[in-house]
Structures are given as structure tokens and as C-alpha cells.
N, C-alpha and C positions, 0 to 999 in steps of 0.2 A: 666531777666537781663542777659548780656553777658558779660564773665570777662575775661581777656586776661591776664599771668601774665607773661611775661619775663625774661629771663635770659641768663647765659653765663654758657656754659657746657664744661668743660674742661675733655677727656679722652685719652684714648690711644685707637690708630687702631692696629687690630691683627695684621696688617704687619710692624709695626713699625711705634716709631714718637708720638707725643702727636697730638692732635685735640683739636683743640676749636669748641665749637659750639654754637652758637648761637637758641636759644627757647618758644614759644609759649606753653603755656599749657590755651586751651579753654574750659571755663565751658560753657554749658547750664542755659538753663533760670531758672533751678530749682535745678542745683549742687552748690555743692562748695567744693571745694578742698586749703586746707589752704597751703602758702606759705611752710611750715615748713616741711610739709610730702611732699612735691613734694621737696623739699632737701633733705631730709632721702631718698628718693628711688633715688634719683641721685647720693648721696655716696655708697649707696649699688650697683647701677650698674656698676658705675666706677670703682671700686675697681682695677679690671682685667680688659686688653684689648675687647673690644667689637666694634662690627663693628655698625656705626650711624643707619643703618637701622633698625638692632636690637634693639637698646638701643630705636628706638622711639618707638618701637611699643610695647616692653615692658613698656615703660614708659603709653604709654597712658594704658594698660591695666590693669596694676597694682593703675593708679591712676582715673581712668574711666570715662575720660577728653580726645578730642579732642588733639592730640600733633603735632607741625611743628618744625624741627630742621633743622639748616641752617648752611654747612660745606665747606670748601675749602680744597681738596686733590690737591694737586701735583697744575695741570690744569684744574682741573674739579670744578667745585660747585654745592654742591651737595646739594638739596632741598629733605627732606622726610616727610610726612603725616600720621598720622597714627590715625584712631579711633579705641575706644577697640575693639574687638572682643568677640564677644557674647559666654558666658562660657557654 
């Protein structure tokens, strides 16, 4: 089974400005990662300025789920991807 859970990620960029972001976090057919702790590791990354690329690829690794986060800077919209990486 395939789980797709969504949400809204609200940070701040290191060069200034809050960011919204919009989020994907994909299980496999035989994970699961509970809503709650894919919270808790989005207050722990937000806490301080972090740039979206980072925060995805941490996110997926820390929660060991497929991650897409969907950003608007300035003019640009910025789409990132990130699966864990193998420890």
C-alpha cells in the first residue's frame, strides 16, 4: 500500500522572509511513518532558518520516507525531491 500524507510547512529562508511550503511525505508498500512524528521532526527543523533543499532531504532521512516540498521564492517555484539516503 502507498500513503501520501500532506501538509503545509511554514519556515524561514537563511536569506530572509518566512516560506511556506507545501509537502508530500511517501511511504512504501511496507512503511509507515505516523503523522505526529513527521510533525515533531518539522518543529525541530524549523526552529532556525534553513534553506528548502535542506530541510527536504533531512526530512526524508530522518523519517525514512520518500519527501516532495513545493516552494515560491521571489520568481521562482521551487520543487525538491528527496529519498533517504543510505546510512
Amino acid at each position: 500500500m502507498l500513503t501520501i500524507h500532506r501538509t503545509t510547512i511554514v519556515g524561514q529562508c537563511p536569506h530572509g522572509g518566512g516560506d511556506v511550503y507545501k509537502a508530500e511525505f511517501i511511504t512504501g508498500k511496507y512503511e509507515f511513518v505516523a503523522v505526529e512524528r513527521i510533525q515533531e521532526e518539522i518543529d525541530k527543523l524549523t526552529q532556525a532558518p534553513i534553506y528548502q533543499e535542506t530541510l527536504t532531504q533531512l526530512l526524508a532521512n530522518r523519517l525514512d520516507c520518500k519527501v516532495k516540498t513545493y516552494g515560491i521564492h521571489g520568481k521562482f517555484e521551487t520543487e525538491c525531491e528527496a529519498d533517504p539516503e543510505e546510512q
